[in-house]
N, CA, C and O atoms as CSV, one atom per row, in Angstrom:
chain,resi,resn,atom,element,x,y,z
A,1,UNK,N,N,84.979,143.038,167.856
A,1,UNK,CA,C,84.524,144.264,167.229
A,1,UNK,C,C,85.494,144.603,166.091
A,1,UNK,O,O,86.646,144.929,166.379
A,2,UNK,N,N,85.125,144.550,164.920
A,2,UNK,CA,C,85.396,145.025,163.962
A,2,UNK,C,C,86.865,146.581,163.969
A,2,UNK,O,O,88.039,146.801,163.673
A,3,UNK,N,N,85.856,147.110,164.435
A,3,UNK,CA,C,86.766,148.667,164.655
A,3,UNK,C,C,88.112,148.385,165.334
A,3,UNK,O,O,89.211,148.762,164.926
A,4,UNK,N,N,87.855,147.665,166.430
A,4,UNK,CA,C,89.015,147.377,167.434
A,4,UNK,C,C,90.259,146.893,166.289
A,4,UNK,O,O,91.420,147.302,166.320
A,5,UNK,N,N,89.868,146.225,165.603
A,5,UNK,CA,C,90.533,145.135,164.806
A,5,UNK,C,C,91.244,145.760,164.107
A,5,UNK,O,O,92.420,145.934,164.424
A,6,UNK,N,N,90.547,146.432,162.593
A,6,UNK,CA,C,91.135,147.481,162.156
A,6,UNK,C,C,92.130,148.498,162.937
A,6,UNK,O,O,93.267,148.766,162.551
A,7,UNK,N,N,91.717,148.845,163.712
A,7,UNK,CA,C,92.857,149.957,164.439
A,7,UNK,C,C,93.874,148.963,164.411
A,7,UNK,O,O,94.827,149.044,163.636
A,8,UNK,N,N,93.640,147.537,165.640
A,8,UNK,CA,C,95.185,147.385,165.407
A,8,UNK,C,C,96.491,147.198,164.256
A,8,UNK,O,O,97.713,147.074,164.175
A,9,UNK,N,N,95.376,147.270,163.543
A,9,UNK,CA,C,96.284,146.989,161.563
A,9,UNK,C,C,96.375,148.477,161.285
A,9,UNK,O,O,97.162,148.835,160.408
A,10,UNK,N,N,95.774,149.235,161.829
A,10,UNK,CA,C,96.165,150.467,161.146
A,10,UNK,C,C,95.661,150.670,160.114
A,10,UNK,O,O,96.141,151.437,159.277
A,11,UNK,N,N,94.310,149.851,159.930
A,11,UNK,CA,C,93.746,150.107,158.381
A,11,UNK,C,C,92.099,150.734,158.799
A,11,UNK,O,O,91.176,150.373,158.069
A,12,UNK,N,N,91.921,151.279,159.492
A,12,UNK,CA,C,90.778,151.454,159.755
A,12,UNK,C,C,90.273,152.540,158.774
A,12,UNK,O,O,91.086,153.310,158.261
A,13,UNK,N,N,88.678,152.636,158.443
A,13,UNK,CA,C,88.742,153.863,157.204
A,13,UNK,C,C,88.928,155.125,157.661
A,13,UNK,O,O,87.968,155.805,157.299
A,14,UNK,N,N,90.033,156.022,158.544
A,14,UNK,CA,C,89.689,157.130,159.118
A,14,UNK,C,C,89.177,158.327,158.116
A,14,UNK,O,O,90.033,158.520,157.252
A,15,UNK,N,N,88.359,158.944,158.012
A,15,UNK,CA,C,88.641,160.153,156.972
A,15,UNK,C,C,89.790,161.236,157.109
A,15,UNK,O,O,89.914,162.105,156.246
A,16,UNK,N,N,90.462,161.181,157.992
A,16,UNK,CA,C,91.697,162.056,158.279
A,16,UNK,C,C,92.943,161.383,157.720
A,16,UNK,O,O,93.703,162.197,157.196
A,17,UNK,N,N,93.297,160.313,157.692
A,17,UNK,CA,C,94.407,159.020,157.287
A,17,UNK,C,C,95.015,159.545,155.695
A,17,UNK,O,O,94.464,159.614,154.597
A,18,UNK,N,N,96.350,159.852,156.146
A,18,UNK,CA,C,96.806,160.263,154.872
A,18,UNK,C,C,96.948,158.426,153.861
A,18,UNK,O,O,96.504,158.064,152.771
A,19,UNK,N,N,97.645,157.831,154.763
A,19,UNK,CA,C,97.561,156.777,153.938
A,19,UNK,C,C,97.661,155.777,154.978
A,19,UNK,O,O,98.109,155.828,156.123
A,20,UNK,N,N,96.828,154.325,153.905
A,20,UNK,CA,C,96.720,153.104,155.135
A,20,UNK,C,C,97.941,152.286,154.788
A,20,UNK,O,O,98.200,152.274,153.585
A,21,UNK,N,N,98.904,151.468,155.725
A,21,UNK,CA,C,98.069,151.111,157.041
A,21,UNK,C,C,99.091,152.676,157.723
A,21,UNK,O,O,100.214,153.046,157.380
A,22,UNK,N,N,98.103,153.308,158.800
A,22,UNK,CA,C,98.593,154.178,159.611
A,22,UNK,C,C,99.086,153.916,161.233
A,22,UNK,O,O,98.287,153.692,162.143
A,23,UNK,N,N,100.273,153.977,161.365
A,23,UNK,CA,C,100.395,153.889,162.543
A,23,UNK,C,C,99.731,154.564,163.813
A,23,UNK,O,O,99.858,154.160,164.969
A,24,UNK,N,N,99.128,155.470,163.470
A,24,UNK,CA,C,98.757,156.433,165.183
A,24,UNK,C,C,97.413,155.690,165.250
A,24,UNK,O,O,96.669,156.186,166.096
A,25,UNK,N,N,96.912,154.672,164.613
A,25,UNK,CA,C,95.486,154.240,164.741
A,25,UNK,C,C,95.906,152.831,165.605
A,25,UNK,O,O,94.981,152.187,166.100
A,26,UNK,N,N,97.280,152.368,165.778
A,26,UNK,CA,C,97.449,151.961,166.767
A,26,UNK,C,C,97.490,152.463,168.239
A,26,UNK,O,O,97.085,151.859,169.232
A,27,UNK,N,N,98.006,153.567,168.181
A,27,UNK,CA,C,97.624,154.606,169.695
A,27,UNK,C,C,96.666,154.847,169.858
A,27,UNK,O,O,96.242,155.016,171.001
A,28,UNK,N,N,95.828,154.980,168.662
A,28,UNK,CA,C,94.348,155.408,169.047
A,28,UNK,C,C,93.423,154.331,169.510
A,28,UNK,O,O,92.433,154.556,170.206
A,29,UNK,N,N,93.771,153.211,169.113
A,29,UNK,CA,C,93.133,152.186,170.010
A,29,UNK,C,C,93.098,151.809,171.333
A,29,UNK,O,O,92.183,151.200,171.885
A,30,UNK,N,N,94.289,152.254,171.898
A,30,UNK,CA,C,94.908,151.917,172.994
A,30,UNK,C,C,94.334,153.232,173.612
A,30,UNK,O,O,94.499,153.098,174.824
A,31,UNK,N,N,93.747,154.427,173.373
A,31,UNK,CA,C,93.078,155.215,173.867
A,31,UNK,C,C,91.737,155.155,173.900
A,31,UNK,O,O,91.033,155.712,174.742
A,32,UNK,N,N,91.380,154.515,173.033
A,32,UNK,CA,C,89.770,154.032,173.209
A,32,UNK,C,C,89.657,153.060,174.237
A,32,UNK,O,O,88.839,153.133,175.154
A,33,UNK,N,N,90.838,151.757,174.012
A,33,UNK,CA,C,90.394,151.186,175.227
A,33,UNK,C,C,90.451,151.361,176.745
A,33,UNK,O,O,89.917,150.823,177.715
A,34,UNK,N,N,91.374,152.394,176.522
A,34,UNK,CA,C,91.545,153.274,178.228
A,34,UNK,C,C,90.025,153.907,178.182
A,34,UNK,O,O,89.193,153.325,178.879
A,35,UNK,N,N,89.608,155.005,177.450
A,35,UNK,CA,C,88.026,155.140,177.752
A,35,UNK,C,C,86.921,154.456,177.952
A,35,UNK,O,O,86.030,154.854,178.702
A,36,UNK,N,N,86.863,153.034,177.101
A,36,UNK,CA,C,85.953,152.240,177.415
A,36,UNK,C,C,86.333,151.931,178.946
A,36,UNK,O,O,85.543,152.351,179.791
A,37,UNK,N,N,87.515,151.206,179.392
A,37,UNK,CA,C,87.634,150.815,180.555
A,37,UNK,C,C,87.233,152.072,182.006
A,37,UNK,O,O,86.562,151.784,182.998
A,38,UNK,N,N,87.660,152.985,181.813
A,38,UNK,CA,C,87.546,154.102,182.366
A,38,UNK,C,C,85.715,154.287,183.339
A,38,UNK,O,O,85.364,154.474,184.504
A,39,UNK,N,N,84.708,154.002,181.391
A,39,UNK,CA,C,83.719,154.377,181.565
A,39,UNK,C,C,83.281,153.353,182.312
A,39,UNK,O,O,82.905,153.517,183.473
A,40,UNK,N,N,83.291,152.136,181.679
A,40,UNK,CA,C,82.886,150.489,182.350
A,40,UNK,C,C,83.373,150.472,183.826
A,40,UNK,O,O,82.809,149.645,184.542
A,41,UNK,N,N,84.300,151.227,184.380
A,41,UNK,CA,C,84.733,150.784,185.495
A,41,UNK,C,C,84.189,151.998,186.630
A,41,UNK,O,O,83.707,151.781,187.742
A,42,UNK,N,N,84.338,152.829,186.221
A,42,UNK,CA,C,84.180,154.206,186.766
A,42,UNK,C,C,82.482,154.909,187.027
A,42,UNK,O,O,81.866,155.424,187.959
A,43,UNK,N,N,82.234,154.559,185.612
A,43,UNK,CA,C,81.094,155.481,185.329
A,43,UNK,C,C,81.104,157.191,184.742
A,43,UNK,O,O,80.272,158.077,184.546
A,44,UNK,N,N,82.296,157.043,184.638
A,44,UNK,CA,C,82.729,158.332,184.161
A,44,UNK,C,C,83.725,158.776,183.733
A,44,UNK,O,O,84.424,158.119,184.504
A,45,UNK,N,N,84.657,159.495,182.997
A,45,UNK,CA,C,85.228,160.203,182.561
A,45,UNK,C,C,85.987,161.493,182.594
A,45,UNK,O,O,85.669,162.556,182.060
A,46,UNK,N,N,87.276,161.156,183.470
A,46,UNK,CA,C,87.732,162.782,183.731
A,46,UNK,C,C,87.381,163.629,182.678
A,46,UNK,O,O,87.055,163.055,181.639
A,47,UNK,N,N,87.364,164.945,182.684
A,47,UNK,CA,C,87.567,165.573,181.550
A,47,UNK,C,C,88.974,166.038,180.660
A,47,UNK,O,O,89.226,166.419,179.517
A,48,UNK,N,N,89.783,165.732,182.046
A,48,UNK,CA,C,90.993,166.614,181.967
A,48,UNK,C,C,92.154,164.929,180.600
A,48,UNK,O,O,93.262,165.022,180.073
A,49,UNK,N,N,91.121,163.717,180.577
A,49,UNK,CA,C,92.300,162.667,180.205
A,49,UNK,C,C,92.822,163.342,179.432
A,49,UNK,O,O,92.443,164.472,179.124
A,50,UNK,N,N,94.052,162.593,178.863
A,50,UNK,CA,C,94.816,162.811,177.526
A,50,UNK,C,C,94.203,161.545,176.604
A,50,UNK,O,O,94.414,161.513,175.392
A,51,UNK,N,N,93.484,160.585,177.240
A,51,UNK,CA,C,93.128,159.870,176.114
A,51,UNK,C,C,92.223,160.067,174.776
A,51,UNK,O,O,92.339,159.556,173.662
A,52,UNK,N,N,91.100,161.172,175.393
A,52,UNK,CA,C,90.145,161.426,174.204
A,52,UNK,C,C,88.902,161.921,175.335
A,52,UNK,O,O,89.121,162.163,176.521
A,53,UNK,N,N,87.996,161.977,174.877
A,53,UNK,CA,C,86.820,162.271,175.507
A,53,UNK,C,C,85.353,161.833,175.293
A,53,UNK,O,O,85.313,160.660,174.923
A,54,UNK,N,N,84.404,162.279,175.383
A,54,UNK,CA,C,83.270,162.361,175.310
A,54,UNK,C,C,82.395,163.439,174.477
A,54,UNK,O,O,82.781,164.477,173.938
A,55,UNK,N,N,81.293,162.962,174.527
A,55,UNK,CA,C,80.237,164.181,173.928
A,55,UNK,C,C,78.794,163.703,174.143
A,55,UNK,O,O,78.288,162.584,174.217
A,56,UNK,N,N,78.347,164.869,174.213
A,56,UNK,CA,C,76.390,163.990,174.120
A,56,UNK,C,C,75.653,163.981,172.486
A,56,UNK,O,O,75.991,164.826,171.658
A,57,UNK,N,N,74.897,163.201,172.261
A,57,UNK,CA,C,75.105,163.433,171.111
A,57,UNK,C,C,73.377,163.759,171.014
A,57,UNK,O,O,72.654,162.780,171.201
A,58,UNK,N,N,72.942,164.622,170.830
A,58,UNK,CA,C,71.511,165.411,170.607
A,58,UNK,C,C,70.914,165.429,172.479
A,58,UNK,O,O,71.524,165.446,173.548
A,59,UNK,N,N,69.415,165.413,172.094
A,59,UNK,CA,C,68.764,164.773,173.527
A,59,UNK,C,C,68.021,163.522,173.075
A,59,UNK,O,O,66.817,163.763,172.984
A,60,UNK,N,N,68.283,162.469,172.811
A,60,UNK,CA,C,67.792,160.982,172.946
A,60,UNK,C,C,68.849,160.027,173.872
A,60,UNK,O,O,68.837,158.802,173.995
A,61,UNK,N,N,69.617,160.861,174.379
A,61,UNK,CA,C,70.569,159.809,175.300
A,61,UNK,C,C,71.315,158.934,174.796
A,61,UNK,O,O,71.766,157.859,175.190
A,62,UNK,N,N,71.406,159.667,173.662
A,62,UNK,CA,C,72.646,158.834,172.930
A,62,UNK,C,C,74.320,159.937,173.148
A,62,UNK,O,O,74.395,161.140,172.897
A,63,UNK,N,N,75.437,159.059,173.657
A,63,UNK,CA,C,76.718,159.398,174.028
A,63,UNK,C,C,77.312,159.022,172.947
A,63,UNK,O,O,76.787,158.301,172.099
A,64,UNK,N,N,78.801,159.619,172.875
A,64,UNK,CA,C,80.011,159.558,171.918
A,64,UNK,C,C,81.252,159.124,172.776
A,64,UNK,O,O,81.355,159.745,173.833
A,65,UNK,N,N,82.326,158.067,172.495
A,65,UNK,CA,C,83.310,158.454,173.104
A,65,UNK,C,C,84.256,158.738,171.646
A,65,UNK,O,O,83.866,158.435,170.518
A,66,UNK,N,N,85.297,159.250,171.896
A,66,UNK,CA,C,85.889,160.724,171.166
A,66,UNK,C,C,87.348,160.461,170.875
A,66,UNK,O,O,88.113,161.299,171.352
A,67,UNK,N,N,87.938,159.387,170.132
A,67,UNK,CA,C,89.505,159.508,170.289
A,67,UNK,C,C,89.735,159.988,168.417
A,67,UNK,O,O,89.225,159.436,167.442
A,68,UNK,N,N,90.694,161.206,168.454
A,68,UNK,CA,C,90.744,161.814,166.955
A,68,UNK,C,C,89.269,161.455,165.956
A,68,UNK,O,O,88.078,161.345,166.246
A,69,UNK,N,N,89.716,161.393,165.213
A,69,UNK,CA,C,88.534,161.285,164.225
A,69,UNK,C,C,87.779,159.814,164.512
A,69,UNK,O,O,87.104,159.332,163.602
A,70,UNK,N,N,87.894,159.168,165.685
A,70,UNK,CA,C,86.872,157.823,165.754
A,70,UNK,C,C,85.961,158.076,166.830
A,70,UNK,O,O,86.388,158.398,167.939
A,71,UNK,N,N,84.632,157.946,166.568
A,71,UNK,CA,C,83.159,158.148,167.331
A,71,UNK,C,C,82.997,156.445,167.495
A,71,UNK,O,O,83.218,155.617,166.611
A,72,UNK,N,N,82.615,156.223,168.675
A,72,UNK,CA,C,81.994,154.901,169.082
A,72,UNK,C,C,81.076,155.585,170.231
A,72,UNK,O,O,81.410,155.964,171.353
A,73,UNK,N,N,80.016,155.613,169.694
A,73,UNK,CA,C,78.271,155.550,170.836
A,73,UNK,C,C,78.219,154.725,171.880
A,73,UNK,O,O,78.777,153.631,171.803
A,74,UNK,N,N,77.498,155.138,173.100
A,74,UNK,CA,C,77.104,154.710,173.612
A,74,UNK,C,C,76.038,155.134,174.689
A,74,UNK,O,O,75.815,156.296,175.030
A,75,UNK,N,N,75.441,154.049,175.150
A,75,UNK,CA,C,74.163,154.558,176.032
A,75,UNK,C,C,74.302,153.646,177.017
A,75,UNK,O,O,75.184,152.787,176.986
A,76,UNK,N,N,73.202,153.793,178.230
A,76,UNK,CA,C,72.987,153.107,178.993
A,76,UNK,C,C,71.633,152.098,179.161
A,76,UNK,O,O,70.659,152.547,178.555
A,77,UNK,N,N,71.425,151.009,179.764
A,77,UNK,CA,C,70.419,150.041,179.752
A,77,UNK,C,C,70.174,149.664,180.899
A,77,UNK,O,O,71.028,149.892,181.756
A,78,UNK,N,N,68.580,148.776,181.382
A,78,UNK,CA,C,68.933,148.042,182.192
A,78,UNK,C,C,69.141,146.824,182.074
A,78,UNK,O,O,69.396,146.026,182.977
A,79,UNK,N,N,69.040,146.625,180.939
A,79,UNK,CA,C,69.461,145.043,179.959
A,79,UNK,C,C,68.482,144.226,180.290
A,79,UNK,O,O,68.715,143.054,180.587
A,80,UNK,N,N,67.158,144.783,180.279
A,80,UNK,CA,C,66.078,143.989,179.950
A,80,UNK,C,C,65.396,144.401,179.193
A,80,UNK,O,O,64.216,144.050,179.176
A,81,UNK,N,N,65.886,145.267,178.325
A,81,UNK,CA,C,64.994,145.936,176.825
A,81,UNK,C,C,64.503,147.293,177.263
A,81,UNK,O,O,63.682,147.905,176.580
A,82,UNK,N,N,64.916,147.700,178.216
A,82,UNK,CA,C,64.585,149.298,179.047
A,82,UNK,C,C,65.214,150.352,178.845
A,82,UNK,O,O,66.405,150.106,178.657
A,83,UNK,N,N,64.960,151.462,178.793
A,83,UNK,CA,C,65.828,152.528,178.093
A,83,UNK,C,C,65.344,153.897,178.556
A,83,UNK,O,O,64.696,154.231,177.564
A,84,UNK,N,N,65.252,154.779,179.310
A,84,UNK,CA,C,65.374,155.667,179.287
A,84,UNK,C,C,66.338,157.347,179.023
A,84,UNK,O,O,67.422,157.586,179.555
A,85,UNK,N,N,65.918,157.883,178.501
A,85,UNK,CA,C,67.258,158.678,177.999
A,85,UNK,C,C,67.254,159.471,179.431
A,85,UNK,O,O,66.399,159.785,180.259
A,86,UNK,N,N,68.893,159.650,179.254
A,86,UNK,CA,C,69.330,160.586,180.428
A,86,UNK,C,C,70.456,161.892,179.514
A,86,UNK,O,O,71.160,161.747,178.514
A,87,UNK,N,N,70.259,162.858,180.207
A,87,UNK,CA,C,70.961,163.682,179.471
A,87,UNK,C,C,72.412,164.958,179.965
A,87,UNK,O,O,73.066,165.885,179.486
A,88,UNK,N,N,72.300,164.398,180.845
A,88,UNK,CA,C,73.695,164.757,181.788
A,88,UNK,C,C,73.179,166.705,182.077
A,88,UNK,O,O,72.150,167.370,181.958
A,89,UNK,N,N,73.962,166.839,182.305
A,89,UNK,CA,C,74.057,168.652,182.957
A,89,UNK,C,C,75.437,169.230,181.692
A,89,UNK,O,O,76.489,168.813,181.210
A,90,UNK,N,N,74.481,170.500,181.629
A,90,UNK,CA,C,74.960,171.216,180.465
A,90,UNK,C,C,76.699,172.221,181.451
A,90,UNK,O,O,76.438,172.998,182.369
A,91,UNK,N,N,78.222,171.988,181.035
A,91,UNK,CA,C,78.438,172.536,182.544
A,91,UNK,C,C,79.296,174.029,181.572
A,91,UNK,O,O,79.709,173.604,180.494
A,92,UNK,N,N,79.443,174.777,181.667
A,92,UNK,CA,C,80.154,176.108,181.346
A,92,UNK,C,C,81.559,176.424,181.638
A,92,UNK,O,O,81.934,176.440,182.810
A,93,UNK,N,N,82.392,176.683,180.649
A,93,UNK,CA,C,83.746,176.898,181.197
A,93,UNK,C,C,83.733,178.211,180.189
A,93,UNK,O,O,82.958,178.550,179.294
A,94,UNK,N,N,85.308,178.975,180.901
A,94,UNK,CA,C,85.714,179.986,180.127
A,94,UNK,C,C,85.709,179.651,178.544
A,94,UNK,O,O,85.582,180.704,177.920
A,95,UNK,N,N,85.794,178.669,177.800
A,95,UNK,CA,C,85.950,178.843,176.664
A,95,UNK,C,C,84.624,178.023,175.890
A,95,UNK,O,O,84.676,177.937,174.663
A,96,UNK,N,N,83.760,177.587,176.425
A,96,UNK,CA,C,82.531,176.965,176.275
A,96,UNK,C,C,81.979,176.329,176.878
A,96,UNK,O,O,81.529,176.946,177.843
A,97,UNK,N,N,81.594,174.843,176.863
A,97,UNK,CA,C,80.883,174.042,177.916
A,97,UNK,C,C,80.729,172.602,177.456
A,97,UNK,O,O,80.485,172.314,176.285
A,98,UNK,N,N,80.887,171.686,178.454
A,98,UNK,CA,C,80.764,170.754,178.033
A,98,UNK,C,C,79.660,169.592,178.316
A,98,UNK,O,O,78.594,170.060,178.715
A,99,UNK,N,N,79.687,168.377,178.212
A,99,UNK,CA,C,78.396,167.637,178.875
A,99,UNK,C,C,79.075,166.966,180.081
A,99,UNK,O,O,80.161,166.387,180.117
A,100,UNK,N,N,78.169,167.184,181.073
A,100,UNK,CA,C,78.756,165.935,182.349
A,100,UNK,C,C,78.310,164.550,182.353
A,100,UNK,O,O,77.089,164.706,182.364
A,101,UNK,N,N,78.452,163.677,182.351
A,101,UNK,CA,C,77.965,162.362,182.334
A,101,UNK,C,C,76.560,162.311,183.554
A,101,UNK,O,O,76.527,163.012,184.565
A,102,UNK,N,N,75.656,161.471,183.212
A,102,UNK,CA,C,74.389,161.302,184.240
A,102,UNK,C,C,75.257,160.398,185.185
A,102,UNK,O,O,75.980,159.432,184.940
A,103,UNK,N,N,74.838,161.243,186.704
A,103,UNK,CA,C,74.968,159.778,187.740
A,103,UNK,C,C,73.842,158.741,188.209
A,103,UNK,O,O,73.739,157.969,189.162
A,104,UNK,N,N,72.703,159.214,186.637
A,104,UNK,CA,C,71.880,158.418,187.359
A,104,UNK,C,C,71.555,157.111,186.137
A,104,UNK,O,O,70.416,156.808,185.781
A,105,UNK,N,N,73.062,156.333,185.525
A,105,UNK,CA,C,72.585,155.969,184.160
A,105,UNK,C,C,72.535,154.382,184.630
A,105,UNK,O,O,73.254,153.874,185.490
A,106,UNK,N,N,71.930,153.995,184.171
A,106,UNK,CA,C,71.350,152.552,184.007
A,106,UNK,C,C,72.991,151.643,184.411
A,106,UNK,O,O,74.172,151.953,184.256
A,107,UNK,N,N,72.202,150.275,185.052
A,107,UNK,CA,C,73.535,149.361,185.679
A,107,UNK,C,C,74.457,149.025,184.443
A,107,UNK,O,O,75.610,148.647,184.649
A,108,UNK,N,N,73.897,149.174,182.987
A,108,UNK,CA,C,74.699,148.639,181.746
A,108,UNK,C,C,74.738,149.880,180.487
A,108,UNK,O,O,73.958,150.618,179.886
A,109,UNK,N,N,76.144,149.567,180.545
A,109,UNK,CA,C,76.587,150.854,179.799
A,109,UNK,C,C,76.671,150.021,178.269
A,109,UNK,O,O,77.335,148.993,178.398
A,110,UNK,N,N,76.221,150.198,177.039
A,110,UNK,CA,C,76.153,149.237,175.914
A,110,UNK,C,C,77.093,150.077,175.124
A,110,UNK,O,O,77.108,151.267,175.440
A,111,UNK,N,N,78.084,149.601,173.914
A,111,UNK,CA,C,78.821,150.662,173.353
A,111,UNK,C,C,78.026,149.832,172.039
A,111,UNK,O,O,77.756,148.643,171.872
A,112,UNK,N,N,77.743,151.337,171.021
A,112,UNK,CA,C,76.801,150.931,170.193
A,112,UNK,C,C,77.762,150.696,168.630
A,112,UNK,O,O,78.310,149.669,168.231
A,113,UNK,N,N,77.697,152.115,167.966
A,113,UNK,CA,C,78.284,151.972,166.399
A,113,UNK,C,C,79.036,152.963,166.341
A,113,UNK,O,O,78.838,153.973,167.017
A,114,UNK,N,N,80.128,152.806,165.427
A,114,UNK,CA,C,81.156,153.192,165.264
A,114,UNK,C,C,81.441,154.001,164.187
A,114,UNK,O,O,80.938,153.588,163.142
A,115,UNK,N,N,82.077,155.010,164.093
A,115,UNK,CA,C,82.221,155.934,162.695
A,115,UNK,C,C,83.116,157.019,162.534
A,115,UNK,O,O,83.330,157.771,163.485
A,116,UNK,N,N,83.525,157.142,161.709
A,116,UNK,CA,C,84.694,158.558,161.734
A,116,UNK,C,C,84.057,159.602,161.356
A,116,UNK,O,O,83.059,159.485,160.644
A,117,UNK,N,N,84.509,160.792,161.754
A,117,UNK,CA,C,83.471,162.256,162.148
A,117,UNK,C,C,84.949,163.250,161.820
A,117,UNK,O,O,85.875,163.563,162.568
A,118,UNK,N,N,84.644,163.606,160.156
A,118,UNK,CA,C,85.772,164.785,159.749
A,118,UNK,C,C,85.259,166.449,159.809
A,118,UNK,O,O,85.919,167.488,159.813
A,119,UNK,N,N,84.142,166.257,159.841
A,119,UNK,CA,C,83.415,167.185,160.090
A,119,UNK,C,C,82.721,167.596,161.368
A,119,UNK,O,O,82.441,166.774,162.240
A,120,UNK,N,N,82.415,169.057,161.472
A,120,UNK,CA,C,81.868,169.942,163.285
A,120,UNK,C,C,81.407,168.834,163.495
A,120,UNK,O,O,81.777,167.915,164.226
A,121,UNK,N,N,79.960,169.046,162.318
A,121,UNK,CA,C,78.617,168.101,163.176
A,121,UNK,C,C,78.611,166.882,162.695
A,121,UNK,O,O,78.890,166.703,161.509
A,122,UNK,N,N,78.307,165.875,163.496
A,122,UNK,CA,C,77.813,164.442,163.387
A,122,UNK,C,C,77.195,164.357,162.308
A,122,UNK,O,O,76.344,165.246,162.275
A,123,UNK,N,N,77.184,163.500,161.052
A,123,UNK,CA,C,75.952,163.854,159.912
A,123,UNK,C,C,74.951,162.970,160.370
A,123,UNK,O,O,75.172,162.214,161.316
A,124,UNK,N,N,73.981,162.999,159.841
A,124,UNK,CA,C,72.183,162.762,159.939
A,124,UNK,C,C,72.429,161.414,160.328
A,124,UNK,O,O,72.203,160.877,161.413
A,125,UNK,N,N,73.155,160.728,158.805
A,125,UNK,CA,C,73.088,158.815,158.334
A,125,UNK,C,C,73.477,158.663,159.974
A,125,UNK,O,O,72.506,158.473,160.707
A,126,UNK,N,N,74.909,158.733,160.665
A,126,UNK,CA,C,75.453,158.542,161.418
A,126,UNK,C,C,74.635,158.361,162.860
A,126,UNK,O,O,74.687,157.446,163.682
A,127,UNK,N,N,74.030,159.323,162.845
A,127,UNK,CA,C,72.673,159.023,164.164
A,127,UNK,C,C,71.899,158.529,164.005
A,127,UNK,O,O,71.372,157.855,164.889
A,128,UNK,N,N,71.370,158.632,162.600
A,128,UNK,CA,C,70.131,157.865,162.535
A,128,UNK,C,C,70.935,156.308,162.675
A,128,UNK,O,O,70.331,155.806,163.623
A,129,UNK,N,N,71.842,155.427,162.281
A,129,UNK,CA,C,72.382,154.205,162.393
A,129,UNK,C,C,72.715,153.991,163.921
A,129,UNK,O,O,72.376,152.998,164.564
A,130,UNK,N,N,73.524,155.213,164.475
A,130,UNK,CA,C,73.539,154.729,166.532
A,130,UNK,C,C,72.404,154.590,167.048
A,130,UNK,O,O,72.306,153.812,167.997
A,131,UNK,N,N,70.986,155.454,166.469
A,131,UNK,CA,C,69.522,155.073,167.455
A,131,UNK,C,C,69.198,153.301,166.640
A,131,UNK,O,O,69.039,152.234,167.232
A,132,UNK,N,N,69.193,153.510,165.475
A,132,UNK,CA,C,69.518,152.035,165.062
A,132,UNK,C,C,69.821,151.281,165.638
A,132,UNK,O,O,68.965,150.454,165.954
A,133,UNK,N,N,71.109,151.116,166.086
A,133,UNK,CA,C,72.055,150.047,166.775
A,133,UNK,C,C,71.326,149.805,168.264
A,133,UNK,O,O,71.064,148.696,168.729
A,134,UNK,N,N,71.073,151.026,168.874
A,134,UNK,CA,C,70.552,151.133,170.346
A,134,UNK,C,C,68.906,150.545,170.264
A,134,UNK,O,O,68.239,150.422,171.292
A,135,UNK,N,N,68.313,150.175,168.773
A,135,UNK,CA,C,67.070,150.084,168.995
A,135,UNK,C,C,67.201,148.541,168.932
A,135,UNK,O,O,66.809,147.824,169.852
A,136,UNK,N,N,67.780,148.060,167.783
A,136,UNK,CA,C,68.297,146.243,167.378
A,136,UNK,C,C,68.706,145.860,169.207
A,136,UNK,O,O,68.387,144.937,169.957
A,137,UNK,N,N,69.340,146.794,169.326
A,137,UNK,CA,C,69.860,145.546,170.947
A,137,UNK,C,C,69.070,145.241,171.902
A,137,UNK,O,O,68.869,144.169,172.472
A,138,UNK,N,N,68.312,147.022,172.135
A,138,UNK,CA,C,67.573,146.957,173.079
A,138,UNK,C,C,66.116,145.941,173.126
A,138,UNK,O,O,65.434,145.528,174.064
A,139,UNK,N,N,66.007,145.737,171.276
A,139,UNK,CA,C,64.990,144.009,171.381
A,139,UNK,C,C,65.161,143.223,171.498
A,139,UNK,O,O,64.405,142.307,171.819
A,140,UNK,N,N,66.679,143.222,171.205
A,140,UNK,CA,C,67.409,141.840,171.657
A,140,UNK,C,C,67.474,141.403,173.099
A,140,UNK,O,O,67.648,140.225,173.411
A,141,UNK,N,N,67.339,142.315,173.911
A,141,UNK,CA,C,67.325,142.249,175.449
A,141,UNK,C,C,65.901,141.794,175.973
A,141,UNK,O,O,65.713,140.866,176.760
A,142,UNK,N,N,64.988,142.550,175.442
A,142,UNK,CA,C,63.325,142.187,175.793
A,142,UNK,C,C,63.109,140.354,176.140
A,142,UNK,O,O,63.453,139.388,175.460
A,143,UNK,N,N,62.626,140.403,177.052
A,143,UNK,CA,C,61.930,139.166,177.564
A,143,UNK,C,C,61.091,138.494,176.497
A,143,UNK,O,O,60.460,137.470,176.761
């Protein structure tokens, strides 16, 4: 993966990066890959890590995992071209609320496309390219 790569050079395009090559995009890799492993192994995601987090990203069942300014998507499959969206439970805390992960998500967790997010909201291009990515694989899987 591309992204992975970049981080470890420290050249990745962050939009936050005062200048390349940046060192903390080496930590930040090493926090993505604690989340990927986390999710792949677990199925879930404390909320409380220090590594980074999560997000849901609309209702099409498309996920975010969350380290500083790097977004990498993901969804779940049954890796035969099957897809249903799941959309976790909306949960409330004193200072807002967050998404809980579904316990009911498909045996294959796929991590889709990758992008830096300097801004609140996700822009348009950016989702419209993760349902993209989630649509290319999921034909790639079809029988």
């Amino acid at each position: 993966m591309v992204l992975l790569e970049e981080l470890e050079q420290g050249v990745w395009n962050d939009p936050q990066a005062v200048e390349l090559p940046d060192e903390r995009q080496v930590d930040d890799r090493i926090r993505l890959l604690a989340l990927i492993e986390m999710l792949g192994e677990d199925g879930e995601i404390p909320r409380d890590t220090i590594q980074g987090g999560y997000n849901r990203l609309g209702d099409q069942g498309m996920w975010e995992l969350k380290v500083g300014a790097i977004r990498l998507t993901f969804y779940d499959t049954d890796g035969v071209g099957g897809f249903v969206r799941k959309l976790g439970t909306k949960e409330d805390t004193w200072n807002g609320y967050y998404w809980q992960l579904p316990d009911d998500f498909d045996e294959f967790i796929r991590l889709g496309f990758a992008f830096g997010k300097s801004e609140a909201k996700t822009k348009r291009d950016d989702l419209y390219e993760a349902h993209s990515v989630r649509a290319e694989d999921l034909e790639h899987d079809t029988p």
